[in-house]
Short mmCIF file of the C-alpha atoms (twelve columns), coordinates in Angstrom:
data_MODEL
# 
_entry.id   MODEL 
# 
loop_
_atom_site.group_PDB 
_atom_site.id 
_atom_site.type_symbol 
_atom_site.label_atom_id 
_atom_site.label_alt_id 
_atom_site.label_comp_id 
_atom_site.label_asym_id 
_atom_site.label_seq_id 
_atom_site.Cartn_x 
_atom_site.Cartn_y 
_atom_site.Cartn_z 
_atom_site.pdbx_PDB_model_num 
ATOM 1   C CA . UNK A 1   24.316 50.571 110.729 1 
ATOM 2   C CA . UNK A 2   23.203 53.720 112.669 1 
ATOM 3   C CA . UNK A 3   26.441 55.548 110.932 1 
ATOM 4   C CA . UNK A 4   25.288 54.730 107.694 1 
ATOM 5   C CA . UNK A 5   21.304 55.622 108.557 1 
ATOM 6   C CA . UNK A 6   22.987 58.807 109.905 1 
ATOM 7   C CA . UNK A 7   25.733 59.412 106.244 1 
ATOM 8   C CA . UNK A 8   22.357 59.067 104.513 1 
ATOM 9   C CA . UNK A 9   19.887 60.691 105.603 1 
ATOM 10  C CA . UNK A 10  22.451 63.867 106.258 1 
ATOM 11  C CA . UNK A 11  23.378 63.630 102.396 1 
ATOM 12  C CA . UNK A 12  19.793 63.119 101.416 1 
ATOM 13  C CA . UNK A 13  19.158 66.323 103.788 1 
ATOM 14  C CA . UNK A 14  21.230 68.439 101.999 1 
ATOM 15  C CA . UNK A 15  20.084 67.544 98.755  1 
ATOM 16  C CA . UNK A 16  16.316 68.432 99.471  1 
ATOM 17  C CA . UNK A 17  17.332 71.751 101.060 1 
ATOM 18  C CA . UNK A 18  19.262 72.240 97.910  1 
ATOM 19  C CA . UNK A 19  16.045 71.974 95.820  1 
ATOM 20  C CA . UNK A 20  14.173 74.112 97.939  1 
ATOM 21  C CA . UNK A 21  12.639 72.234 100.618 1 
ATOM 22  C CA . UNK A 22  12.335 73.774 104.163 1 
ATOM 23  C CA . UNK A 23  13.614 72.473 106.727 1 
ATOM 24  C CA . UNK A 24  9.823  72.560 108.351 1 
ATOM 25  C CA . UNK A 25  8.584  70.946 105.821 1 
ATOM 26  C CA . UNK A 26  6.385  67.490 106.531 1 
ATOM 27  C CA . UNK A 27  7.260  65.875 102.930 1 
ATOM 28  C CA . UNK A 28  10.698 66.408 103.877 1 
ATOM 29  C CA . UNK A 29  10.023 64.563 107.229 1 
ATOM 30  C CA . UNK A 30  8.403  61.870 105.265 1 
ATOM 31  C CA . UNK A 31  11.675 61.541 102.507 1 
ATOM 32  C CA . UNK A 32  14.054 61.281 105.155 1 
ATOM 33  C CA . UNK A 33  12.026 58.577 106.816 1 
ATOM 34  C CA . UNK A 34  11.954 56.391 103.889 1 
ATOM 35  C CA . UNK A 35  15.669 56.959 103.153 1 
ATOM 36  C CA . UNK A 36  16.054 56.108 106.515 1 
ATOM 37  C CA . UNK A 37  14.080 52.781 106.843 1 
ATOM 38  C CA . UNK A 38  15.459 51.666 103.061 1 
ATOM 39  C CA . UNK A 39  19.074 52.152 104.076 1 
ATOM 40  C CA . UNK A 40  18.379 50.441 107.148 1 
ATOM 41  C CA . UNK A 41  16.701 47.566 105.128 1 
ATOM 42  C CA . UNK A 42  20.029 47.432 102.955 1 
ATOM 43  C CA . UNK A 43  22.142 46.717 106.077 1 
ATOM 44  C CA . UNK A 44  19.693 44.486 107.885 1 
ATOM 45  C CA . UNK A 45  18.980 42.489 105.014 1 
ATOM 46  C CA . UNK A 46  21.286 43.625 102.011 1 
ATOM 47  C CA . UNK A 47  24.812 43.180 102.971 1 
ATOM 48  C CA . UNK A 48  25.395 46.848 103.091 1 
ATOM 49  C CA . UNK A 49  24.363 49.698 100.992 1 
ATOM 50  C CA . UNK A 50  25.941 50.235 98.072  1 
ATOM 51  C CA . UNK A 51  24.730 53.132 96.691  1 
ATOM 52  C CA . UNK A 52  22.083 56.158 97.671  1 
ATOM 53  C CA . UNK A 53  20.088 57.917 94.501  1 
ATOM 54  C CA . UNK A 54  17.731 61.018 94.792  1 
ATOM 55  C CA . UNK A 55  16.189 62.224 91.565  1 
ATOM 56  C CA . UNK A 56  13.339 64.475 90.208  1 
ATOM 57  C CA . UNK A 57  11.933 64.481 87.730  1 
ATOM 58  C CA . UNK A 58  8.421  64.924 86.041  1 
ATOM 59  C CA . UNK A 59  7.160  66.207 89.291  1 
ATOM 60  C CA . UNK A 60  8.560  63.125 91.201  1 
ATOM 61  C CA . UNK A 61  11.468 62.782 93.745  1 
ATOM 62  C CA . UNK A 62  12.672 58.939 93.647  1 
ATOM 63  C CA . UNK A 63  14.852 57.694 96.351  1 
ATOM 64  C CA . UNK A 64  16.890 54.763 95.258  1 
ATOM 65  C CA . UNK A 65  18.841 52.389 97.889  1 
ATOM 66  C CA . UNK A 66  21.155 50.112 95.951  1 
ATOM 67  C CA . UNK A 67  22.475 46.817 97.954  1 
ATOM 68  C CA . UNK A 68  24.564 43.349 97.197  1 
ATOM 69  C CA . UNK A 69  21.837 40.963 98.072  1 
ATOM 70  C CA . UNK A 70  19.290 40.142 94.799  1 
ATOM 71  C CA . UNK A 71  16.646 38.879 97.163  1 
ATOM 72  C CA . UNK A 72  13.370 40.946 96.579  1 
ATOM 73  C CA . UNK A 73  12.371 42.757 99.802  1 
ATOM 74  C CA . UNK A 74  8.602  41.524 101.185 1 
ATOM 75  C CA . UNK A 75  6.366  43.286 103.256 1 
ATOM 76  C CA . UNK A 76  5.351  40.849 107.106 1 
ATOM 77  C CA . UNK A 77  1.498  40.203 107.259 1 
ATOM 78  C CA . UNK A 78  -0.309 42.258 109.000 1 
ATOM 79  C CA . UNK A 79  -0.919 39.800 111.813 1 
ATOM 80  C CA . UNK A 80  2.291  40.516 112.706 1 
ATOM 81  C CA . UNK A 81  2.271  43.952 113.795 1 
ATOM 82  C CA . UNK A 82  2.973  43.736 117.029 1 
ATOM 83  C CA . UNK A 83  5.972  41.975 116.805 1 
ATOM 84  C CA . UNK A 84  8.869  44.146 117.010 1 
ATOM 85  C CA . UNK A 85  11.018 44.653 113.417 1 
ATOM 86  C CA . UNK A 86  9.938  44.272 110.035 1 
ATOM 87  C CA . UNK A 87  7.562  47.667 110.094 1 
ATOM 88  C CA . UNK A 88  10.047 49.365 107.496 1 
ATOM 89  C CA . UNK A 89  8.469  48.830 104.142 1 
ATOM 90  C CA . UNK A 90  5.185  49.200 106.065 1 
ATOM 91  C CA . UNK A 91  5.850  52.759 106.375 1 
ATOM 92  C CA . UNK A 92  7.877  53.156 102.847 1 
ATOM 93  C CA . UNK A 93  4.591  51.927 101.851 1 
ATOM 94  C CA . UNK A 94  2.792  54.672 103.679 1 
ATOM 95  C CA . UNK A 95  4.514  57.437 103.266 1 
ATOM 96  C CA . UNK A 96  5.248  57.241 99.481  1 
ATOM 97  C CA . UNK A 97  3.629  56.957 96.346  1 
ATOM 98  C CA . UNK A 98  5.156  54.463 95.049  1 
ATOM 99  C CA . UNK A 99  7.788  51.753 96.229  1 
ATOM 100 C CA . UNK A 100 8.979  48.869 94.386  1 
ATOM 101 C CA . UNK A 101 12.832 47.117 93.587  1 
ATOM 102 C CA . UNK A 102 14.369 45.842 91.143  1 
ATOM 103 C CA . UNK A 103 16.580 42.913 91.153  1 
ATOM 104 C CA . UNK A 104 20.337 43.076 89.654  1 
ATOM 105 C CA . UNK A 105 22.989 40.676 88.488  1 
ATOM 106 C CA . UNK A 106 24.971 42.222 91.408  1 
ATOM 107 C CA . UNK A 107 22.255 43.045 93.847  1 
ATOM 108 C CA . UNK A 108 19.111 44.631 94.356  1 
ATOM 109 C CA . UNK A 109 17.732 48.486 94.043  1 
ATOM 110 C CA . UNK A 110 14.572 49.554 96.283  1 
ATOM 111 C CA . UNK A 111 13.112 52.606 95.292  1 
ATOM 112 C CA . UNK A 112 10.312 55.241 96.399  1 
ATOM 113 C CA . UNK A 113 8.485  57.897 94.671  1 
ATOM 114 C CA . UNK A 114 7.159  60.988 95.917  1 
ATOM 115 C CA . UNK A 115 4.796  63.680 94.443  1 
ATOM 116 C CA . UNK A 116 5.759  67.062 94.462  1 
ATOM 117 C CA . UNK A 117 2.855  69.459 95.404  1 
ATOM 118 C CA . UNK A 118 2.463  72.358 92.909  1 
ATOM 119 C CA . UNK A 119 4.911  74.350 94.692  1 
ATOM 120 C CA . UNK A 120 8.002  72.816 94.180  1 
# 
């Protein structure tokens, strides 16, 4: 799992500094959180990723993880907190817009959107 946390997050890395986004910068921090918990989520949960999207458009960046298992990802309660795992989609939740999946004949894709400020 960590190699493919590692494969992503490197390729997701590359494609934010190749639309402009410093290193420095906290958004960045933030995207390459999120691709890190979702791809984590595929493997955990998924049977693997399959597939790893970044997009923008319309002033959005949407990060897509694409997996083999159609099971819709859930969020724990929040009694649970303290109990260690299952904080992933807490912090998708957090630190994106937006977050939802989608369910496929062959799988599932979870996404997250993120606003770009006026300077990108």
């Amino acid at each position: 799992m960590a190699g493919q946390v590692g494969h992503g997050r490197r390729f997701a890395r590359r494609a934010l500094e190749d639309w402009g986004w410093a290193v420095s910068d906290p958004q960045a921090d933030d995207i390459l959180l999120v691709v890190s918990e979702l791809i984590a989520n595929a493997c955990l949960h998924g049977g693997g990723p399959r597939e790893l999207v970044l997009t923008v458009r319309s002033e959005r960046l949407r990060v897509e993880v694409l997996d083999r298992e159609p099971t819709l990802p859930r969020t724990r309660p929040s009694q649970l907190t303290g109990a260690p795992g299952g904080h992933g989609l807490h912090i998708v939740q957090r630190l994106s817009q937006h977050w939802g999946s989608v369910a496929h004949h062959d799988g599932k894709t979870v996404w997250a959107e993120f606003g770009l400020g006026p300077t990108r």
